[in-house]
C-alpha positions as CSV (number, residue, x, y, z in Angstrom):
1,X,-223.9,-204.7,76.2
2,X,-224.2,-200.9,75.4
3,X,-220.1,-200.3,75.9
4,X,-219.6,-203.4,73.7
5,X,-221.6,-201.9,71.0
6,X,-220.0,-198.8,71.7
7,X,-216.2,-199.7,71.9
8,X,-217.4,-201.6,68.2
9,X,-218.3,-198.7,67.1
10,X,-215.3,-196.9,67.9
11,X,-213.0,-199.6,66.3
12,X,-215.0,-199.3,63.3
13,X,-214.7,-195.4,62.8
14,X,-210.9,-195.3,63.9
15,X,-210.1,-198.2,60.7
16,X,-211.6,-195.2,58.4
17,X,-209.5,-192.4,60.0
18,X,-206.4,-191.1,57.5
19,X,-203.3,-191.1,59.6
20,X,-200.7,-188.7,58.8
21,X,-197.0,-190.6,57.6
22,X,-194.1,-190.0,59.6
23,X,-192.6,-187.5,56.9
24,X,-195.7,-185.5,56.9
25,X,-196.3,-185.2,60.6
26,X,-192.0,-184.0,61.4
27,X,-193.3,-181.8,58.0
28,X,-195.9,-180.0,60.0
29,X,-194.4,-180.2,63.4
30,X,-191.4,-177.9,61.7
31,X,-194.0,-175.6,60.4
32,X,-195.6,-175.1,63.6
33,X,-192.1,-174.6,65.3
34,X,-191.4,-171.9,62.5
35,X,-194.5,-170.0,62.7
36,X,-194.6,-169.9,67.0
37,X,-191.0,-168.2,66.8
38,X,-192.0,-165.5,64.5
39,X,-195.2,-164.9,66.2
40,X,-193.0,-164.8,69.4
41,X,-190.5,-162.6,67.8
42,X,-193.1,-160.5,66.6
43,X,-194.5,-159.9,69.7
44,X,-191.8,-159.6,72.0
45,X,-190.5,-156.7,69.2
46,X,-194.0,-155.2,70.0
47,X,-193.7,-155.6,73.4
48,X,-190.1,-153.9,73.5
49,X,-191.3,-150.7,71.3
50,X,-194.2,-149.6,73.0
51,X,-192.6,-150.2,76.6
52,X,-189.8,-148.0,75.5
53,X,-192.1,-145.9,73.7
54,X,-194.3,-145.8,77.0
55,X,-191.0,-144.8,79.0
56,X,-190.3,-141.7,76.6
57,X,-193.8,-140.6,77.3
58,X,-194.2,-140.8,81.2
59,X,-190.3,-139.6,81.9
């Protein structure tokens, strides 16, 4: 009786949610896609400088 109610329930709230159209959600998906690569460029030109730099120091 209480997981009937609750399942219900659930129905209920997911008929209210605002889904995302397919245009929007390849949209964002690119977006995220773009901004993981330059965070990963970013880092790995980070990572590159200061283990070079770090190799100038302790030579």
């Amino acid at each position: 009786m209480i997981v009937k109610k609750f399942l219900d329930e659930v129905v209920a709230e997911m008929k209210k949610v605002s889904w995302s159209t397919k245009k929007e959600l390849v949209n964002y998906t690119v977006v995220v896609g773009i901004a993981v690569a330059i965070v990963c460029a970013l880092i790995w030109i980070c990572d590159t400088f200061f283990a070079r730099l770090f190799h100038i120091i302790l030579r």
